[in-house]
C-alpha positions as a LaTeX table, in Angstrom:
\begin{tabular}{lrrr}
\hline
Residue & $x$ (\AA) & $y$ (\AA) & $z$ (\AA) \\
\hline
Unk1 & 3.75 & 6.26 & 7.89 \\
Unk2 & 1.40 & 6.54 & 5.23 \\
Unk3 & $-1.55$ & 3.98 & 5.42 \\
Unk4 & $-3.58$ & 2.78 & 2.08 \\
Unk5 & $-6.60$ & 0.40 & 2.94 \\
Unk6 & $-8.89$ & 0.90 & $-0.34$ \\
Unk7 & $-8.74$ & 2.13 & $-3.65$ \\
Unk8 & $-12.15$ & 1.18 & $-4.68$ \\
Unk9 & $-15.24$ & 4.28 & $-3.49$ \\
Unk10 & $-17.37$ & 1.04 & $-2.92$ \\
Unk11 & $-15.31$ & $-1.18$ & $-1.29$ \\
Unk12 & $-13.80$ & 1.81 & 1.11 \\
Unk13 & $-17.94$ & 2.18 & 1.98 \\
Unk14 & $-18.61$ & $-1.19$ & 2.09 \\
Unk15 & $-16.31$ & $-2.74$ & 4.30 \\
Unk16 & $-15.46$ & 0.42 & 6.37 \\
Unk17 & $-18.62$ & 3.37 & 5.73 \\
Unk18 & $-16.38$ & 6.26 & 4.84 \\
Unk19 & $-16.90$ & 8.08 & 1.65 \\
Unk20 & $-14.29$ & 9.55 & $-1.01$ \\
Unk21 & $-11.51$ & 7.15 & 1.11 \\
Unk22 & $-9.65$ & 6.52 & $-1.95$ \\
Unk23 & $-9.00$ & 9.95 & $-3.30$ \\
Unk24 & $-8.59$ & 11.57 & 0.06 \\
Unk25 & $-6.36$ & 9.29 & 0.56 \\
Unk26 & $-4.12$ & 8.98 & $-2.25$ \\
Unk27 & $-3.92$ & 12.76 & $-1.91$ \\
Unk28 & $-2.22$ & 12.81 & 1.03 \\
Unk29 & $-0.09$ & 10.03 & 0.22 \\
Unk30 & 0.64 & 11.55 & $-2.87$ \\
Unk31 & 1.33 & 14.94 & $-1.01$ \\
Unk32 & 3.99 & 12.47 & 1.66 \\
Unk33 & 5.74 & 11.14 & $-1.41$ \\
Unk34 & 6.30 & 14.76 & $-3.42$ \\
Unk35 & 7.57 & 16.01 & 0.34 \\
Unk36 & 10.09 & 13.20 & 0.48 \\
Unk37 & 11.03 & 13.59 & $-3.37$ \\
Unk38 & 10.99 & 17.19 & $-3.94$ \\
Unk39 & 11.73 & 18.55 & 0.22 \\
Unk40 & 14.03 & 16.11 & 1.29 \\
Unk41 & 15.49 & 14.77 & $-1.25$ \\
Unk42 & 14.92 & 11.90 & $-4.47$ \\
Unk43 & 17.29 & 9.41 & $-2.61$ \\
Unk44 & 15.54 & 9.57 & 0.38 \\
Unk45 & 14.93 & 5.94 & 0.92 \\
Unk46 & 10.99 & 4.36 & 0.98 \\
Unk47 & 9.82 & 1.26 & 2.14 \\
Unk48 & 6.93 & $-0.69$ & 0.98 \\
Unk49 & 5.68 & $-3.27$ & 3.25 \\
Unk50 & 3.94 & $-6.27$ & 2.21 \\
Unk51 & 2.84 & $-7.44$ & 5.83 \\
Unk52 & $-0.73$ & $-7.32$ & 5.46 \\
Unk53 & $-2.32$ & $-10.84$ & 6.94 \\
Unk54 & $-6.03$ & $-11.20$ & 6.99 \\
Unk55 & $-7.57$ & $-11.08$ & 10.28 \\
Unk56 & $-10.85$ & $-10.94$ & 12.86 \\
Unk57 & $-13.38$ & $-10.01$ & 10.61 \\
Unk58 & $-12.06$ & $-9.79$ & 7.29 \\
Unk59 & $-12.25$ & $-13.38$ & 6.61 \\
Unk60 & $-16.00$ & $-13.05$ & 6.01 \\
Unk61 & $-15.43$ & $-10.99$ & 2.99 \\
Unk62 & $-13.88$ & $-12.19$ & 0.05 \\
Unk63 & $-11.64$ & $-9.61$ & $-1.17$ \\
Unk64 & $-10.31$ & $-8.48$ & 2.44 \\
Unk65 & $-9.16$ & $-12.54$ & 3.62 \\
Unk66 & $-5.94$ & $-13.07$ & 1.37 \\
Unk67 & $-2.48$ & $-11.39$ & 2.23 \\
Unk68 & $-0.58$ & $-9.17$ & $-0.51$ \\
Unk69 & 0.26 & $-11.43$ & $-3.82$ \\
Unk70 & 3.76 & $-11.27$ & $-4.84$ \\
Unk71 & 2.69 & $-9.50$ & $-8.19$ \\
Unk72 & 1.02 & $-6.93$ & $-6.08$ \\
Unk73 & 3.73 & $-5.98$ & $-4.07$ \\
Unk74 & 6.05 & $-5.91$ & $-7.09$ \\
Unk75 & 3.50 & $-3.69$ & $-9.23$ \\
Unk76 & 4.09 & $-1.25$ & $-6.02$ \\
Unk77 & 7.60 & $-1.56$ & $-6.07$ \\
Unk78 & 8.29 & $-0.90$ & $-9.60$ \\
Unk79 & 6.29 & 2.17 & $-9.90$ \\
Unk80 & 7.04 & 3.88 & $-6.95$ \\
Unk81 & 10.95 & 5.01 & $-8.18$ \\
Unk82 & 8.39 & 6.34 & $-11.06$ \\
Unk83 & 6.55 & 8.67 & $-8.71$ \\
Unk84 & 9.11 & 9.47 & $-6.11$ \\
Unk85 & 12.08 & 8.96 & $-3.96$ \\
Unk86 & 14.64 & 6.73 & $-6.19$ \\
Unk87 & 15.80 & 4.17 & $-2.71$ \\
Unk88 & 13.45 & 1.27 & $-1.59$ \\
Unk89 & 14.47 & 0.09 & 1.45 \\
Unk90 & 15.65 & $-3.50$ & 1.13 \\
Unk91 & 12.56 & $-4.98$ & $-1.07$ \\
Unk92 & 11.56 & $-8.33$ & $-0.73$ \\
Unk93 & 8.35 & $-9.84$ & $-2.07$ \\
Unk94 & 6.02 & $-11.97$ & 0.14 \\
Unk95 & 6.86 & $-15.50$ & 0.52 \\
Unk96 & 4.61 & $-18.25$ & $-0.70$ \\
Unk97 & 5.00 & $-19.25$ & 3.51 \\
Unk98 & 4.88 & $-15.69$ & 4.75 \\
Unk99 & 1.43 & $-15.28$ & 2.42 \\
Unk100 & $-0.39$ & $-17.80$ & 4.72 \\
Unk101 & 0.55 & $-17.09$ & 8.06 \\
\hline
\end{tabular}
């Protein structure tokens, strides 16, 4: 299951010291979603979870102690059929009461 913590070069170093995070790793996501698309096949169904909760640490930095928004996990939904398999998985954006938990 793919994984996508930063998309920012300076926030990936910041908050977790590892350099070129967000290409490396939007190329292999990138490479998962072409495999399911193109190898398996365009119906192949994906799901995009919106279950991040802040946590430990994160709470000391700004941009790390919210959960999802609903618009962000909507952007995500509507452009993935764009760039790969056609089938999400039973989408439902965070709740206004699932957001604060």
């Amino acid at each position: 299951m793919p994984d996508m913590k930063y998309s920012d070069d300076e926030i990936a170093r910041r908050y977790s010291s590892i350099e070129n995070y967000p290409s490396v790793n939007k190329a292999a996501i990138r490479e998962i979603i072409y495999f399911l698309a193109e190898e398996i096949s365009r119906n192949t169904y994906l799901n995009i979870m919106a279950q991040y909760h802040p946590c430990h640490k994160s709470f000391q930095f700004p941009l790390l102690d919210r959960p999802v928004t609903r618009e962000e996990f909507l952007e995500a939904v509507n452009m993935a059929p764009r760039q790969g398999p056609k089938s999400l998985d039973r989408v439902s954006p965070p709740t206004a009461r699932a957001m604060f938990l």
